[in-house]
C-alpha positions as CSV (number, residue, x, y, z in Angstrom):
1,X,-64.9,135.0,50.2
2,X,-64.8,134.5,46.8
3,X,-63.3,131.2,45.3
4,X,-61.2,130.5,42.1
5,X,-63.1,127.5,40.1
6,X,-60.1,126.5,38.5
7,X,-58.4,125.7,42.1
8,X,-59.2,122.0,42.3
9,X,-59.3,121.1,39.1
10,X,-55.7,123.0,39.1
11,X,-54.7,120.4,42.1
12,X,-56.5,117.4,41.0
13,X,-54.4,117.6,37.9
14,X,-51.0,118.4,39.9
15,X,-51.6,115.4,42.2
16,X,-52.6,113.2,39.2
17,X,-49.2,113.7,37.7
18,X,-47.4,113.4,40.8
19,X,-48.6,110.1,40.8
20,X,-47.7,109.3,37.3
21,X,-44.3,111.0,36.7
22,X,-42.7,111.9,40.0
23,X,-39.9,112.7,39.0
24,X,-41.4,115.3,36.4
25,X,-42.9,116.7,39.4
26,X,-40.3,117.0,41.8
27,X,-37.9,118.4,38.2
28,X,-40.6,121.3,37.9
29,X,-40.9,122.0,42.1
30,X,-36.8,122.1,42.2
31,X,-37.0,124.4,39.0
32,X,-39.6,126.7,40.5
33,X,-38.2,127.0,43.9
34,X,-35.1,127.9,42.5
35,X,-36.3,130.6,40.5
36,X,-38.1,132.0,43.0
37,X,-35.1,131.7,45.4
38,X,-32.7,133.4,42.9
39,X,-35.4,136.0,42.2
40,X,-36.8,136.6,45.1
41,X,-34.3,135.2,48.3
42,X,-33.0,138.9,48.9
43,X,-36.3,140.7,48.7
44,X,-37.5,137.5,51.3
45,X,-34.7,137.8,53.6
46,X,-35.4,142.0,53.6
47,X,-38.8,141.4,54.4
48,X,-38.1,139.2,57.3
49,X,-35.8,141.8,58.7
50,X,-38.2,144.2,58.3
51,X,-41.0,142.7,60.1
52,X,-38.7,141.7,62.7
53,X,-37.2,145.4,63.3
54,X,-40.5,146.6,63.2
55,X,-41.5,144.2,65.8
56,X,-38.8,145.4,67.9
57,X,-39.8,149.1,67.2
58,X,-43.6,148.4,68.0
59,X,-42.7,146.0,71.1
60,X,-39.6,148.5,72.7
61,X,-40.5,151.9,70.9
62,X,-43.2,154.4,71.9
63,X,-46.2,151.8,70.8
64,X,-45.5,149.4,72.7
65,X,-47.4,150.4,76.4
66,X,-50.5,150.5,73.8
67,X,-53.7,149.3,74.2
68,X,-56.2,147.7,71.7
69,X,-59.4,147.7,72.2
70,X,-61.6,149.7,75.0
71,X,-60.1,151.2,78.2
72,X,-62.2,148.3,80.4
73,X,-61.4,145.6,78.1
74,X,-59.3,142.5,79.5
75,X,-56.8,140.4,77.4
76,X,-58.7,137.3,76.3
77,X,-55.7,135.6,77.3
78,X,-52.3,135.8,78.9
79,X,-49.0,136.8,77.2
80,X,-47.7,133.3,78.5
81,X,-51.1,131.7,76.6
82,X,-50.2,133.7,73.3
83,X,-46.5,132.3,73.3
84,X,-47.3,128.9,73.9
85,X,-50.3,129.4,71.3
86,X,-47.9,130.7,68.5
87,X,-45.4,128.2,69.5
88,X,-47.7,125.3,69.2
89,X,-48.9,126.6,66.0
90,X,-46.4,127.7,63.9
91,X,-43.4,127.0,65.4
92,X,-43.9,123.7,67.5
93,X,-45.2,121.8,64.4
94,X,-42.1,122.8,62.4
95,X,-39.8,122.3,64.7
96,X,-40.8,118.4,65.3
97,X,-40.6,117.7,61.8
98,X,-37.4,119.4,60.6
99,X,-35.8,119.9,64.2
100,X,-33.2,118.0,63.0
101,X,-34.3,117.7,59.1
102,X,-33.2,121.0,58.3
103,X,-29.9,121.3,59.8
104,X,-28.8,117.8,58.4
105,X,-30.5,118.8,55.0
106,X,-28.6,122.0,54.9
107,X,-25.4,120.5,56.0
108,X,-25.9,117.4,52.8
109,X,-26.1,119.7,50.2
110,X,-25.6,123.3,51.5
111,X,-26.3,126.0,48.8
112,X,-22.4,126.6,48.5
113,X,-21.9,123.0,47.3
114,X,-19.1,120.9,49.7
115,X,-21.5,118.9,51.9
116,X,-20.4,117.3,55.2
117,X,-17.4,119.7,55.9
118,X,-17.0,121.9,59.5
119,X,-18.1,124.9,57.0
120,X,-20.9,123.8,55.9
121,X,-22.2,122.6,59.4
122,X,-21.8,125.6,60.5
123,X,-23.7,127.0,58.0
124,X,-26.5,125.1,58.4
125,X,-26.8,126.0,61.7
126,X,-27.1,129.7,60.3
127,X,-29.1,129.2,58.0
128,X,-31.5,127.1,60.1
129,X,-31.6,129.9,62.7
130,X,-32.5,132.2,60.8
131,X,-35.3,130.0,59.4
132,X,-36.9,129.4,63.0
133,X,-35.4,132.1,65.0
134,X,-36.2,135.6,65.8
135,X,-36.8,136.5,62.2
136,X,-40.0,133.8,62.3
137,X,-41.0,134.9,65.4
138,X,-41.4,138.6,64.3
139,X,-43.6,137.2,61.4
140,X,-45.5,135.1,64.3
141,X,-46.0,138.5,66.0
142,X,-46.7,140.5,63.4
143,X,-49.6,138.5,62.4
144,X,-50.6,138.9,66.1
145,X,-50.8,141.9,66.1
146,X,-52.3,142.2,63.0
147,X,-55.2,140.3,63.9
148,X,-55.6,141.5,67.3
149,X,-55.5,145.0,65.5
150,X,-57.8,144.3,62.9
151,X,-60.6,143.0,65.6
152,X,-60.3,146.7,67.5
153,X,-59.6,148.8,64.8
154,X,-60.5,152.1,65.4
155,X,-60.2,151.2,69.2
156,X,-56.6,151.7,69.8
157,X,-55.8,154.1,72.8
């Protein structure tokens, strides 16, 4: 794996004027984030849907009964280990820090503007479901499958 010389210099540099000017900082992460955001939100949310649709296709469709790896190969471990492995991962972390970050975040300053009204709770309950729920799981999954895929490849049965 090759590695980019200029990568922590590059942070060494960004942390170094965090320090100094935080507020220039936290100006140019606002500004980046949203112009990524407006850039790129749609083409994020429409890749989320995919992955989660194609989840559901390769979990439900015709896939699904398939198996990686060799005929006499056994699962390394259960599906009950995999979801509580992929839950304390990815999911469990996140959820104990912004469990309740997000949705109060969300509700403060919603992207609509008009913080603290019945709308704009309700709104950051939608928008926080769809940060942690099906659509993050199909992106859990896929990468699951991805790996496990990747390991057998030229296996499958």
């Amino acid at each position: 794996m090759r590695r980019c010389p200029l990568a922590l210099p590059a942070a060494a540099v960004l942390a170094a004027s965090g320090l100094v000017q935080p507020a220039s900082l936290a100006g140019l992460a606002l500004a980046l984030t949203s112009a990524t955001l407006g850039t790129f939100g749609g083409a994020i949310l429409a890749m989320a849907t995919g992955a989660l649709i194609l989840c559901a296709w390769l979990a439900l469709g015709p896939h699904g009964g398939k198996r990686l790896g060799p005929a006499t190969a056994q699962p390394e471990f259960r599906m009950l280990s995999w979801i509580a492995m992929l839950f304390a991962a990815g999911m469990g972390t996140g959820l104990v820090v912004w469990g309740a970050a997000e949705p109060a975040t969300h509700a403060l300053a919603p992207p609509g503007g008009g913080g603290l009204s019945p709308a704009s709770m309700r709104q950051a309950m939608v928008l926080t479901f769809l940060s942690w729920g099906p659509h993050a799981w199909a992106i859990y999954g896929g990468r699951r499958w991805c790996l496990r895929g990747s390991r057998s490849a030229g296996a499958v049965r």
